[in-house]
N, C-alpha and C positions, 0 to 999 in steps of 0.2 A: 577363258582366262589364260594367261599367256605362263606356263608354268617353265622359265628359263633355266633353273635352277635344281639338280636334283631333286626327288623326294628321299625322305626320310624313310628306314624298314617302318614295318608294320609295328615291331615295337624296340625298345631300346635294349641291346645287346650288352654285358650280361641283364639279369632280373636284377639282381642287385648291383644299383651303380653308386659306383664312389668314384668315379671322374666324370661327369655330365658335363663336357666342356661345354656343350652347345646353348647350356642355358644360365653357364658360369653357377651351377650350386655348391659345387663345394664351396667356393667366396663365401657365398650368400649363408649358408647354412654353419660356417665354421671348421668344414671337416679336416682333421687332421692327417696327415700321412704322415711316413715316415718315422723316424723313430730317434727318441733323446735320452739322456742319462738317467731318467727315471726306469730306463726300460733293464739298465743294468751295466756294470764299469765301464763295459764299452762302450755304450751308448746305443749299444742293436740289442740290447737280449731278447730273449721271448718274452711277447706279451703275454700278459698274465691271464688267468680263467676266467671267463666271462661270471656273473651271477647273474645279473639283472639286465632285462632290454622293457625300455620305455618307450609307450607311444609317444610318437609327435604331432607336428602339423603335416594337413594335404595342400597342396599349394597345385594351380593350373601351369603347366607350362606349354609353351606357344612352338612349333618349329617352323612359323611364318611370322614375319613380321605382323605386328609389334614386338614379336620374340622377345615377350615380356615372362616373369613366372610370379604369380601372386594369387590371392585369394579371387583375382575376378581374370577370367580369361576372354578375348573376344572370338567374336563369330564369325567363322574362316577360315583363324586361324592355325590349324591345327592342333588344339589345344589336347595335352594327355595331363592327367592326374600324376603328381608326383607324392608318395608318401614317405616321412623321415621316420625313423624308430634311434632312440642311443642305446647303443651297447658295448661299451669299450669292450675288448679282451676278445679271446676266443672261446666259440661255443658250436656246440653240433648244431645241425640245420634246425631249424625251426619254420613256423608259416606265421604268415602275418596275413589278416584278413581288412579290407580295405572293401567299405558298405558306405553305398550311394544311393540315394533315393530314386525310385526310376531305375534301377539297374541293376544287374546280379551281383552279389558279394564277389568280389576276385580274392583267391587266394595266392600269394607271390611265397618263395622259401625264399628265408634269408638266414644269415646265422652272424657272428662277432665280429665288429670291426677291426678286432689286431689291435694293431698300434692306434686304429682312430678312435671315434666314438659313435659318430652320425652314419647312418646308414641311408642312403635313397630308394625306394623302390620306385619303379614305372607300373603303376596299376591301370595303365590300358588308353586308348583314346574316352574321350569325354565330350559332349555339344548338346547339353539339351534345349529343347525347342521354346522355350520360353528363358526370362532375365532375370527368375526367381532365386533369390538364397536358397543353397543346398544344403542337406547335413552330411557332411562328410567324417565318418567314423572309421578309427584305424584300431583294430584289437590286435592284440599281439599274442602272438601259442593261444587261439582259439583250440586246438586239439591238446592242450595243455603237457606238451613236451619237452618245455622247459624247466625243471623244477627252479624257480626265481628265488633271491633272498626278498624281495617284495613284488608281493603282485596284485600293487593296490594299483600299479600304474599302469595297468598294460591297455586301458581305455584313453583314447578322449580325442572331440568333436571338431570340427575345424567346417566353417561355412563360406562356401564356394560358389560362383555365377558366372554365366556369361554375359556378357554386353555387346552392344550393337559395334561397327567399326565406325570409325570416324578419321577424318585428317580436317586441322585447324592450325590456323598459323600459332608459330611459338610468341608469345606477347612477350618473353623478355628479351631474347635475341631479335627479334624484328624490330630495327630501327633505326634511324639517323646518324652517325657517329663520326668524331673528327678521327685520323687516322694515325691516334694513341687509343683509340677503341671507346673513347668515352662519347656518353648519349649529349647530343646538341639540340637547342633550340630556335640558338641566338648567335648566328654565326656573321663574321664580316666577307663581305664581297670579296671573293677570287681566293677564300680558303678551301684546299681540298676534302673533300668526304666522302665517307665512304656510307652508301646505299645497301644495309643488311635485311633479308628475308629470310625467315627457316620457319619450318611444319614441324607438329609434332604430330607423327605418324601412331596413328589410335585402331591401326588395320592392314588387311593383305591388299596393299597397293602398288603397283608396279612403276606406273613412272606420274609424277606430277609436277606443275607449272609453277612457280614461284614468279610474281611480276612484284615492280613498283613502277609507278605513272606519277607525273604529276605534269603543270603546264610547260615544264622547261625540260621533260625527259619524259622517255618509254622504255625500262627494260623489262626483260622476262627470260629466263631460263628455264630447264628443263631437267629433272633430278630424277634418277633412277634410287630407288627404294623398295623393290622387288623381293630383297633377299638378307637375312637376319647378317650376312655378313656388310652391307654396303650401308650398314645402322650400326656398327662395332664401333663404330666413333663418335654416335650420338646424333643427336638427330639433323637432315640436310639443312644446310646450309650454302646462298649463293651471296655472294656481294659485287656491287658494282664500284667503281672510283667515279666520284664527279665533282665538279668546281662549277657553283653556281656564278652563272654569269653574267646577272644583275641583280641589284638589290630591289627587295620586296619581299612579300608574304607566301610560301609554297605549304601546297596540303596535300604531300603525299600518300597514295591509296596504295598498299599492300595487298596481296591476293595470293590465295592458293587453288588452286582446281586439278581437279583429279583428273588423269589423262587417259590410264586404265587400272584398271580391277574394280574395288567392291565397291557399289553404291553408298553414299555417305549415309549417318543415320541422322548429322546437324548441320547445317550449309550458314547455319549464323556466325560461324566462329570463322570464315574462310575473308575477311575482309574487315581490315583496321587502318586508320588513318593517324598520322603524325604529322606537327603542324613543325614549319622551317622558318624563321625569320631572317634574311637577310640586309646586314646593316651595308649604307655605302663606301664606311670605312673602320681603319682597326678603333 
């Protein structure tokens, strides 16, 4: 497999992260930085004394594409466990234990977010060999070094899997379109359109084929998707321009095919058809 692209360390530097830019979680999770007028006249004071840290959820995240982060990670690629805890304020260190089925408990030290609340840990890589739901458990001060104002919360379960990889064409952006972007059917002779294909990448796939055919054309291009940044804009996308050149009935066939990396797990999904009517006049 054609690895173009750096790897990633063995694990995510610090243990406790509050900028995971690579999987965008602060976004995703809500973390705050920074500091506002709650914090005091000026708007910087010190964050106040932590009491309480609550468990969250474990979520998979990917540092290959699908360079996705959610309750089901795929196989490939590179999937690590990520766990949240909230703790607004500050607080001396504490351990946060993070239990997987099939695996040793990992203990990560974390302590008060400051000014945020959400906390990230990297509790290690993750791949097990089946597609089964996992119980993923986050305790917080297992070694009870916290003294909490509640410590009803410092439990709770979060279910986690991996899945096969797949690439399938996208069914809403694949398709026909006159060249204000809207979906066509019923077009008249000698108007121009534009011919769209795109994938929705389900895997560590490095470059695939993107075609439409029908009796009046053949295109095909060639889309590199190797690398969670050449997906920072969503999923590939190629388009052709063409102006049908007589009227009649066209059935164009869309296609995607893997050129290299992982074997697919569904080959049903790589091939959709849309029907074109051309009128002789407006």
């Amino acid at each position: 497999m054609d690895r173009s692209f750096p790897d990633p360390p063995g694990r995510f530097s610090p243990v406790v992260l509050r900028h995971l830019r690579t999987f965008g979680i602060p976004a995703l999770l809500g973390l705050t930085v920074g500091c506002g007028s709650m914090w005091g006249d000026s708007g910087c004071g010190s964050p106040p004394q932590g009491t309480d840290a609550a468990a969250g959820s474990v979520v998979v995240a990917e540092g290959a594409p699908p360079c996705t982060y959610s309750n089901q990670g795929v196989r490939g690629s590179r999937g690590r466990l990520l766990a949240t805890i909230t703790c607004p304020g500050t607080t001396d260190p504490f351990m946060v234990a993070v239990k997987m089925s099939g695996r040793k408990t990992v203990l990560v030290q974390a302590e008060g977010a400051g000014y945020g609340s959400v906390i990230t840990l990297d509790a290690g890589e993750w791949e097990p060999p089946d597609t089964l739901w996992h119980d993923a458990e986050v305790v917080v001060d297992p070694l009870n070094l916290f003294k909490e104002s509640n410590e009803s919360n410092n439990r709770s379960v979060t279910q986690v899997r991996v899945i096969p990889p797949d690439l399938a064409l996208n069914q809403y952006l694949t398709r026909v379109s006159d060249t204000n972007g809207n979906d066509v059917s019923t077009v008249s002779m000698g108007q121009p359109l534009w011919v769209i294909a795109s994938a929705n990448v389900g895997g560590w796939y490095q470059r695939a084929e993107l075609s439409a055919k029908c009796a009046a054309f053949s295109f095909d291009s060639t889309v590199s998707i190797g690398s969670c940044d050449l997906l920072a804009n969503g999923p590939p996308l190629v388009l052709w321009n063409w102006t049908p050149p007589a009227p009649g009935n066209y059935s164009v066939e869309f296609r995607v095919k893997v050129l290299s990396g992982e074997a697919e797990s569904d080959t049903t999904n790589d091939v959709m058809t849309r029907n074109l009517t051309v009128t002789p006049g407006p």
